[in-house]
C-alpha positions in Angstrom: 5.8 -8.4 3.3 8.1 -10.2 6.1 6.7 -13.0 5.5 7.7 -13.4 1.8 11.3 -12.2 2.3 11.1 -15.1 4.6 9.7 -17.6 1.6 12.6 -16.1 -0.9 15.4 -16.4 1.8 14.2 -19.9 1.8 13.8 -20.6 -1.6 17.5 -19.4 -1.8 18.7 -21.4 0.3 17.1 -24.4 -1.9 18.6 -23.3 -4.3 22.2 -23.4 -2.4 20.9 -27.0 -1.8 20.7 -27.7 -5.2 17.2 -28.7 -4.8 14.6 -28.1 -7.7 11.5 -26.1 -7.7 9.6 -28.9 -7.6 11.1 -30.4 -4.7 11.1 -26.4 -2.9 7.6 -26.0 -3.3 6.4 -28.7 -0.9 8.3 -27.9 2.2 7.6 -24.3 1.6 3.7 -25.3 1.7 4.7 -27.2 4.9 6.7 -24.5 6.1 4.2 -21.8 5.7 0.7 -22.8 5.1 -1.5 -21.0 3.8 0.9 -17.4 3.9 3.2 -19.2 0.8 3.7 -17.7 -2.1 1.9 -19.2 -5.4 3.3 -21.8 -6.9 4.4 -18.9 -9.8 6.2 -17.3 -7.9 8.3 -19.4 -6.2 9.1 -21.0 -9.4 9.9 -16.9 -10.5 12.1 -16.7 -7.4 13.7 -19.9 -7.6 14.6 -19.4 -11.3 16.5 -15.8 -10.1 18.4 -16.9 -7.5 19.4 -20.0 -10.1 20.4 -17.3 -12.4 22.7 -16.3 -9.4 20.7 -13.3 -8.0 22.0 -13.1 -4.6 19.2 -10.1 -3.6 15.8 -11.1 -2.3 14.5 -7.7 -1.6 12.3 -6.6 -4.5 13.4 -4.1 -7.5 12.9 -0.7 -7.1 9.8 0.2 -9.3 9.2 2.4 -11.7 6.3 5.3 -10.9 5.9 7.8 -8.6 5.1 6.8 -5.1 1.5 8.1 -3.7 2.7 11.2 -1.3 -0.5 13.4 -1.9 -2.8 12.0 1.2 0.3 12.5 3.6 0.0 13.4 7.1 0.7 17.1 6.5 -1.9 17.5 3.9 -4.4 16.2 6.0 -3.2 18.7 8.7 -3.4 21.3 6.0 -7.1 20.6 5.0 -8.1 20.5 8.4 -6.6 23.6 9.6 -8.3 25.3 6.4 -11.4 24.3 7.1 -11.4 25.1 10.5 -10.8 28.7 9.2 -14.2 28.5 7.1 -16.5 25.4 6.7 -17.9 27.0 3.9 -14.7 25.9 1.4 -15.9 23.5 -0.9 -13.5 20.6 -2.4 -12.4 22.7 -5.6 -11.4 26.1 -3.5 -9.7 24.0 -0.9 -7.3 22.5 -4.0 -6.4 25.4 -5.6 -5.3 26.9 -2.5 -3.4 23.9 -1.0 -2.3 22.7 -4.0 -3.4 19.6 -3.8 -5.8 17.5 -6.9 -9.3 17.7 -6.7 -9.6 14.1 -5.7 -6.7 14.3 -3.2 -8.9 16.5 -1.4 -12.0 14.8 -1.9 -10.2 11.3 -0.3 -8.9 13.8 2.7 -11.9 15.5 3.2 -14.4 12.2 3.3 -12.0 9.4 4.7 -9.4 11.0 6.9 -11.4 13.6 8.2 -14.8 11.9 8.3 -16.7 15.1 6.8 -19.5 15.6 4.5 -21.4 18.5 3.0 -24.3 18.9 4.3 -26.2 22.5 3.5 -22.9 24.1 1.9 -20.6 23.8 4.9 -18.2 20.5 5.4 -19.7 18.7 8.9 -18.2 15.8 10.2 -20.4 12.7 9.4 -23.1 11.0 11.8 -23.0 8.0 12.4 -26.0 5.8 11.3 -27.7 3.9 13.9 -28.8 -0.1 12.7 
């Protein structure tokens, strides 16, 4: 991420320069390597800050941000299973609110558990 607001502060400043896209692309290649942005884009970005954009932070977008597999759920599914191991996946949504899948992701990634004769264990790990 800071590494492209670097590339469009750049590409601005190009711009500023009057230099083309063409002529941009190069010394950002030189400049950055192989973290530059695609030939696309910079063409994208050069184009908007032509058009006098003066922001190179990105737009807001539309949609709603992924909040479910926050910190405090996880504390939450935790703390209710460590009142009964027996709670499977669709128990422990209705009563925390949370989706099915939510839980699911919680309950096998952050917490490293798996069912394992009706009661949520946390997972061995397998020897090579």
């Amino acid at each position: 991420m800071q590494r492209s607001l670097e590339q469009r502060m750049a590409i601005k400043f190009c711009v500023k320069l009057e230099k083309t896209a063409a002529e941009t692309i190069p010394m950002l290649k030189k400049t950055f390597g192989v973290d530059c942005l695609s030939d696309r884009q910079i063409f994208r970005w050069h184009k908007a800050f032509a058009e006098g954009r003066e922001n190179v932070n990105d737009e807001n977008r539309a949609g709603r941000p992924s909040t479910s597999n926050s910190d405090d759920n996880v504390k939450r599914v935790r703390d209710l299973l460590n009142t009964d191991r027996r709670l499977n996946v669709r128990l422990i949504s209705e009563t925390l609110d949370i989706t099915k899948t939510i839980v699911d992701e919680i309950v096998l990634e952050s917490l490293g558990m798996s069912k394992v004769c009706a009661k949520l264990v946390p997972k061995e790990k397998k020897m090579l």
